[in-house]
C-alpha positions in Angstrom: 0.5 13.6 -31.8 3.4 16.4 -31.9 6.9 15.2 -31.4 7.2 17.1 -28.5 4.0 15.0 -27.3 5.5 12.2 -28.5 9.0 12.5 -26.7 7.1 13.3 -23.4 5.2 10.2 -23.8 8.4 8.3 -24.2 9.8 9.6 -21.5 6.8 8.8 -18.7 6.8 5.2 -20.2 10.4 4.4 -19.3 10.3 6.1 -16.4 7.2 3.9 -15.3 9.4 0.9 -17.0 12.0 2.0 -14.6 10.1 1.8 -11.4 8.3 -1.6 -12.5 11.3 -2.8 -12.6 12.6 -1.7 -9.4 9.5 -3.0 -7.8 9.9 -6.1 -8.9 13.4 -6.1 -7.6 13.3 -4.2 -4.4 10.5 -7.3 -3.3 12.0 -10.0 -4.9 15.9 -9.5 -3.8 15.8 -6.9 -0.9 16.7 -3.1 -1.0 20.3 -3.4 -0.2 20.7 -6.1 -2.7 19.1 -3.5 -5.5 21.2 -1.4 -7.0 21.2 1.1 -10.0 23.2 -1.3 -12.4 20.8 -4.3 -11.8 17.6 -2.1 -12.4 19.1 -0.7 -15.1 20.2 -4.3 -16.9 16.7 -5.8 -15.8 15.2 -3.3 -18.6 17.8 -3.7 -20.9 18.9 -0.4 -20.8 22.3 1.8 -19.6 22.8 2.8 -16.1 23.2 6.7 -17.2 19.7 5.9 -18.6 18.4 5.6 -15.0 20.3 8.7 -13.2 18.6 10.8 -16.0 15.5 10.1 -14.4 16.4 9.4 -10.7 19.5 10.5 -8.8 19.6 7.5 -6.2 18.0 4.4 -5.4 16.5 6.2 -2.6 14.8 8.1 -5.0 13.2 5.6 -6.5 12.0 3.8 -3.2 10.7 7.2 -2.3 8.4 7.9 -5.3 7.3 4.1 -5.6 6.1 4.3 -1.9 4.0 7.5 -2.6 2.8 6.3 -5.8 1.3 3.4 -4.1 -0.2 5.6 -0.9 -1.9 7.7 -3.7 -3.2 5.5 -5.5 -4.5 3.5 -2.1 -5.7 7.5 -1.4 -7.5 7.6 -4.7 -9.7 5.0 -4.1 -10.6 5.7 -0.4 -11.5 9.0 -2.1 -14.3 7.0 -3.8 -16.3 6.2 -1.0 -16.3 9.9 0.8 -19.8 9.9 -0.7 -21.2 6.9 2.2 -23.2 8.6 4.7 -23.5 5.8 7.2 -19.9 5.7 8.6 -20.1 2.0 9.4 -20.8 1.2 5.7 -17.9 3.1 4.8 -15.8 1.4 7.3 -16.7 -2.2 6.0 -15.9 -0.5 2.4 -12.7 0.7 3.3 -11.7 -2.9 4.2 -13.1 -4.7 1.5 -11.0 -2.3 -1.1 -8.1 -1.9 1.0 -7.8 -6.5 0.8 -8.4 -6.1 -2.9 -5.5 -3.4 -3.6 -3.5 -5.4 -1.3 -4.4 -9.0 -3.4 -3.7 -7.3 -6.7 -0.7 -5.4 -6.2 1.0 -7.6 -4.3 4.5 -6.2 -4.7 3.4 -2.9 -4.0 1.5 -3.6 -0.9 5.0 -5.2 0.4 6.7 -1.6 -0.2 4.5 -0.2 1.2 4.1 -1.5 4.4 6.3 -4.9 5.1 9.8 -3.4 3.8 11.6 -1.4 6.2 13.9 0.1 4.1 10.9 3.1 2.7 10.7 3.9 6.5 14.3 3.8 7.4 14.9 6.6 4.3 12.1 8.5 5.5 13.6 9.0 9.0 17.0 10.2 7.5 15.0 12.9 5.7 14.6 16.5 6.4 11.2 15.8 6.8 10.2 13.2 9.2 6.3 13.4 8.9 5.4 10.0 7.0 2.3 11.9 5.2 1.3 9.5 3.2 0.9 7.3 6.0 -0.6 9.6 8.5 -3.2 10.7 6.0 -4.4 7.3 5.3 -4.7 6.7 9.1 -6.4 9.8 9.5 -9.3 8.9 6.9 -9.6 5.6 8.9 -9.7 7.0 12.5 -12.5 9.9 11.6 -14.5 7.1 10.3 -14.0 5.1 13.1 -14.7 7.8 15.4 -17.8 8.7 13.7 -19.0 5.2 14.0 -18.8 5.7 17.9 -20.5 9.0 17.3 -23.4 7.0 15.8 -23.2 4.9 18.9 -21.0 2.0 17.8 -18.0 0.5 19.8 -18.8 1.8 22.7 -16.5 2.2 25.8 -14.0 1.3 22.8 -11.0 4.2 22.0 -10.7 5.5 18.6 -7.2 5.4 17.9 -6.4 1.8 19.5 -9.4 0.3 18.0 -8.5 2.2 14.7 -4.8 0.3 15.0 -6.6 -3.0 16.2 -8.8 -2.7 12.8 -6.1 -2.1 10.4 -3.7 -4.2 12.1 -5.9 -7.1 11.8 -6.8 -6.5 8.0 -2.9 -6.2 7.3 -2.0 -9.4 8.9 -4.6 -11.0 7.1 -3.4 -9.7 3.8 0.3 -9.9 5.0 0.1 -14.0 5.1 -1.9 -14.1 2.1 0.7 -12.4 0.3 3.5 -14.2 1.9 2.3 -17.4 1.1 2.0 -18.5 4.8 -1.6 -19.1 4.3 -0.8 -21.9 1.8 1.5 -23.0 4.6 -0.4 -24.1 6.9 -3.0 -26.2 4.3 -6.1 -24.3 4.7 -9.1 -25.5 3.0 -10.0 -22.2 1.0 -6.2 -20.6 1.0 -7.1 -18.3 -1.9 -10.7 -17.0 -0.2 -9.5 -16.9 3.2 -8.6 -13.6 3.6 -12.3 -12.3 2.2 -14.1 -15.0 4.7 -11.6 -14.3 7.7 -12.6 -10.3 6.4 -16.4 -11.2 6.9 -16.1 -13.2 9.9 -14.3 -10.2 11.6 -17.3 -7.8 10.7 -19.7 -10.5 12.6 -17.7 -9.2 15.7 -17.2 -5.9 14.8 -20.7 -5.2 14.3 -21.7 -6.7 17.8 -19.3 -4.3 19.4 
């Protein structure tokens, strides 16, 4: 490796260190308790060190929520290739639990903290894409489910909302703890057997 490859390297791996770090922050302390300095000192490195890479903490909340959307994105992407749109469907919530379980502090970015949104709406732009986009993959399936005669007399968009609200909630609690909370028998399992009793109703509908 060239020490131009070399430096570039370097330079992707702190700036990954960089939004670890901020991750871990933004979901353990808050946004507004964040700031540069305490990112900066949690990797044990200057604050200037940071604004080389990112100008604001805004910034950084910014590319860590699209980071996580594509990467959710990227493996919806995987199962394109299922014909039957119901199959898909059932896929799409069995993967999007298991990003949820193991990124945990992620998933909270992405759709529990307000602060992503809130930055979002002060932007030029006000089209959450990322988020409209991963909606959208969700709805045509739904829709094509009905197509295939599934759901009927059901509406695609409310029933799409119904279906990714309930999966969220479920991961939501999980995540929070709240599950442990309220002394469930399987605690760690119950947001795959709550998943799998839902699909007994969803595939009467």
């Amino acid at each position: 490796m060239g020490t131009a490859d070399r430096k570039a390297k370097e330079k992707e791996e702190l700036k990954t260190l960089i939004l670890d770090s901020a991750r871990k922050l933004f979901v353990e302390r808050g946004i507004e308790q964040t700031t540069i300095r305490s990112i900066a000192k949690n990797i044990d490195y200057s604050i200037g060190t940071v604004y080389v890479y990112f100008r604001d903490k805004n910034a950084i909340l910014n590319e860590l929520h699209s980071i996580g959307f594509a990467q959710l994105g990227s493996q919806f992407q995987v199962l394109a290739h299922v014909e039957s749109p119901m199959e898909r469907l059932i896929a799409m919530g069995r993967l999007y639990i298991k990003f949820a379980m193991e990124n945990p502090d992620m998933y909270e970015l992405m759709f529990t903290l307000k602060a992503p949104m809130e930055v979002l709406s002060q932007a030029k732009n006000e089209e959450w894409d990322e988020g409209l986009s991963a909606f959208t993959v969700l709805k045509t399936t739904v829709e094509q489910c009905i197509h295939q005669g599934h759901f009927t007399g059901h509406q695609a968009e409310p029933l799409t909302f119904m279906i990714w609200s309930l999966v969220h909630g479920m991961c939501s609690l999980h995540i929070s703890d709240r599950a442990n909370g309220v002394h469930l028998q399987n605690a760690d399992g119950i947001v795959t057997a709550g998943f799998e009793e839902f699909l007994k109703i969803l595939k009467k509908l």
